[in-house]
C-alpha positions in Angstrom: -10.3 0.7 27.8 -7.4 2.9 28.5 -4.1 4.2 26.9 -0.6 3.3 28.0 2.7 4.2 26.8 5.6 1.9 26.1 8.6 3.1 28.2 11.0 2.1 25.9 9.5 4.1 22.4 7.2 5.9 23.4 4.6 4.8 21.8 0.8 4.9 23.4 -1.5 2.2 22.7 -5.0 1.6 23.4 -5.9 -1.6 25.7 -7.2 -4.1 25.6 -6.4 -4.5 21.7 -9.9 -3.9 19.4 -9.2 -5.7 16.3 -9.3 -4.3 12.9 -12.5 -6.5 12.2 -14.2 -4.0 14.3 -12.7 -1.0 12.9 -14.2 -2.2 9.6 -18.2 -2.6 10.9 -17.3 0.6 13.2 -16.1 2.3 10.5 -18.5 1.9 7.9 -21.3 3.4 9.9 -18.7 6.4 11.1 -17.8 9.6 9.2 -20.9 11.4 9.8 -18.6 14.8 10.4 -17.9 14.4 6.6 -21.7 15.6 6.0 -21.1 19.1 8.1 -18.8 20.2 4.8 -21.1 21.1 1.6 -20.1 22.1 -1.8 -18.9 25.4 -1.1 -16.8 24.2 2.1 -15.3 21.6 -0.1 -14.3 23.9 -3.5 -14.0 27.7 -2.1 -12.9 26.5 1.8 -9.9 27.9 3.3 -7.3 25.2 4.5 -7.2 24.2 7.6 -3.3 25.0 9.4 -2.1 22.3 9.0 -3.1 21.9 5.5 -1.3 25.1 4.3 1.8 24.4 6.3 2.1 21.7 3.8 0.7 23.4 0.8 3.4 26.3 1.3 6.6 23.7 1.7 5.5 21.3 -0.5 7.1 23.0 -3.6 10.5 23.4 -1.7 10.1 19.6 -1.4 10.0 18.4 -4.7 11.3 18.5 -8.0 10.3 20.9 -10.3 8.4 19.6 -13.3 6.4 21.1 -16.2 3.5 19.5 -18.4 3.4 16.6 -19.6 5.2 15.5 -16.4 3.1 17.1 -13.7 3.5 16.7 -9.9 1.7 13.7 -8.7 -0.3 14.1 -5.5 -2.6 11.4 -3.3 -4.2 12.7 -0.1 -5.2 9.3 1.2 -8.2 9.5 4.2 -8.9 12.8 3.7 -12.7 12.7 4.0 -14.5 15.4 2.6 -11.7 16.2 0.3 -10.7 19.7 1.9 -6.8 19.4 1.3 -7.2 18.1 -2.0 -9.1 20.7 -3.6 -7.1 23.1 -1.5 -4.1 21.3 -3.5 -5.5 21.5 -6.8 -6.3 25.6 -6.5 -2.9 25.8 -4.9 -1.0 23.8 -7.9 -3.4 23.9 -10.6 -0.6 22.0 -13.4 -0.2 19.2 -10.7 -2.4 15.8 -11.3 -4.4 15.5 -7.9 -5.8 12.6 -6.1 -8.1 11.8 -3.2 -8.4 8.6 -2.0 -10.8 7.9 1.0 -13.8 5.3 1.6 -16.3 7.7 1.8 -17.1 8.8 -1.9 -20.0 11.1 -1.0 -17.7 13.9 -2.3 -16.2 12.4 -5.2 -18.4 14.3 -7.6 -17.7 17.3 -5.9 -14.2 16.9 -6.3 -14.0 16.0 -10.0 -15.7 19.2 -10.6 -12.8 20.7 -8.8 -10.2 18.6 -11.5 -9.1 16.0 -8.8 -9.4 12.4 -9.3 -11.4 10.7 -6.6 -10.6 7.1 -5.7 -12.4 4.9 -3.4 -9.4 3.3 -1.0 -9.8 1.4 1.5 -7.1 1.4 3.9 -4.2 0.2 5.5 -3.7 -2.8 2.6 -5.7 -1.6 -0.5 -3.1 -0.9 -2.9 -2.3 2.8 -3.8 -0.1 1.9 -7.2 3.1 1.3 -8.1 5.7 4.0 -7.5 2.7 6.5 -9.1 3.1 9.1 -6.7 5.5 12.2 -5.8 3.7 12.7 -3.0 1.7 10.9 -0.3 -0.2 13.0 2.3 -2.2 11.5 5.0 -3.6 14.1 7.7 -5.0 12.7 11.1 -5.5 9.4 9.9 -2.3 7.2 11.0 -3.7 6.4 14.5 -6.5 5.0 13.2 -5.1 1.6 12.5 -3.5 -0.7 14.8 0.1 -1.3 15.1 -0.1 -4.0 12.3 -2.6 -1.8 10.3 0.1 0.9 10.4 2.9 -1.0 9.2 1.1 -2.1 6.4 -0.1 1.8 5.4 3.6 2.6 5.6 4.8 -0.5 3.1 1.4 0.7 1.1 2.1 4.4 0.4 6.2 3.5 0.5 4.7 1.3 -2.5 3.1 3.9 -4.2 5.7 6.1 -3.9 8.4 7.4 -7.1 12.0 7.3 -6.0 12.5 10.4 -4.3 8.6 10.6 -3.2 8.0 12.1 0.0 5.0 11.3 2.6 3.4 13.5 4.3 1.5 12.8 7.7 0.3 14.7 10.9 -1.1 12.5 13.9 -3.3 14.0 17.1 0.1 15.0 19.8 -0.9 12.9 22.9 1.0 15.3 25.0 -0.9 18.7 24.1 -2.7 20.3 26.8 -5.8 20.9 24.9 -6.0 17.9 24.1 -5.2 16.6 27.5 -7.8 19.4 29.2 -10.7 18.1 26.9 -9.9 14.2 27.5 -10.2 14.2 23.7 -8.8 10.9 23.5 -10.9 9.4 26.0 -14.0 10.9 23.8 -12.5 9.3 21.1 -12.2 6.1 21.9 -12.0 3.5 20.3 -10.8 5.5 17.2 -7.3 5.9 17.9 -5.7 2.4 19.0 -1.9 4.0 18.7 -1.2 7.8 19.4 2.0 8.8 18.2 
């Protein structure tokens, strides 16, 4: 299996294709670096960078709103739950959701005030325009090209008129990445890198 990148976009694909059938058995038995984050990691954890990048724009990004109307928020494949309950301490008055296939955490996130949902991505409804925000960190190249589009229409779906969504993806051209061969360990995780 290798990577190769389409002259024309840009994009770099994984080859030969592993279909999302595999993903699903693959996947199922995966996540075991959700287990390395305990209670305390998950409720009193700093964010990670990129997660307070966000967390500090996000306000700039929206509209401003006051109770009854909260902020609406879905972090969809976020694992463990870090950003969420890094969300909900950041904007306590907003209504908070996590939405991954794991729920090992769910419990652990309720007592933080977010509402856990078990999703199952990319074509697992997320609701119907529900959502100010959609957030999905390091978890677009894990579908296929198909699996991808699908996301997109999903969380566009979910989405209130003048939602935004939020997403970061591995950079295929980073050195560090590059030195490690971190995509190459990897495989067969990320079938498109952005």
């Amino acid at each position: 299996t290798a990577y190769f990148e389409c002259q024309a976009c840009g994009l770099i694909v994984m080859s030969p294709h592993i279909s999302p059938e595999y993903f699903k058995e693959f996947y199922d038995a995966y996540d075991a670096a959700d287990m390395f984050f305990d209670e305390e990691d998950i409720l009193q954890g700093s964010p990670r960078h990129n997660h307070q990048i966000v967390l500090d724009k996000l306000p700039s990004l929206l509209p401003q709103r006051t109770p009854p109307d909260p902020i609406t928020a879905l972090d969809i494949g976020g694992g463990p739950g870090l950003y969420s309950a890094a969300l909900k301490r950041a904007y306590p008055d907003w209504r908070v959701v996590h939405g991954d296939f794991e729920t090992r955490s769910n419990s652990i996130l309720e007592k933080a005030g977010v509402e856990a949902r078990h999703i199952v991505l990319p074509s697992q409804s997320l609701g119907n325009c529900e959502f100010d925000v959609v957030s999905a960190f390091e978890v677009i190249e894990h579908f296929d090209y198909e699996g991808f589009k699908a996301l997109i229409n999903t969380v566009k779906a979910a989405l209130k008129p003048g939602g935004i969504f939020v997403c970061t993806t591995p950079a295929f051209d980073s050195p560090m990445l590059q030195a490690f061969d971190w995509f190459n360990i990897c495989l067969p995780h990320h079938p498109p890198i952005f």
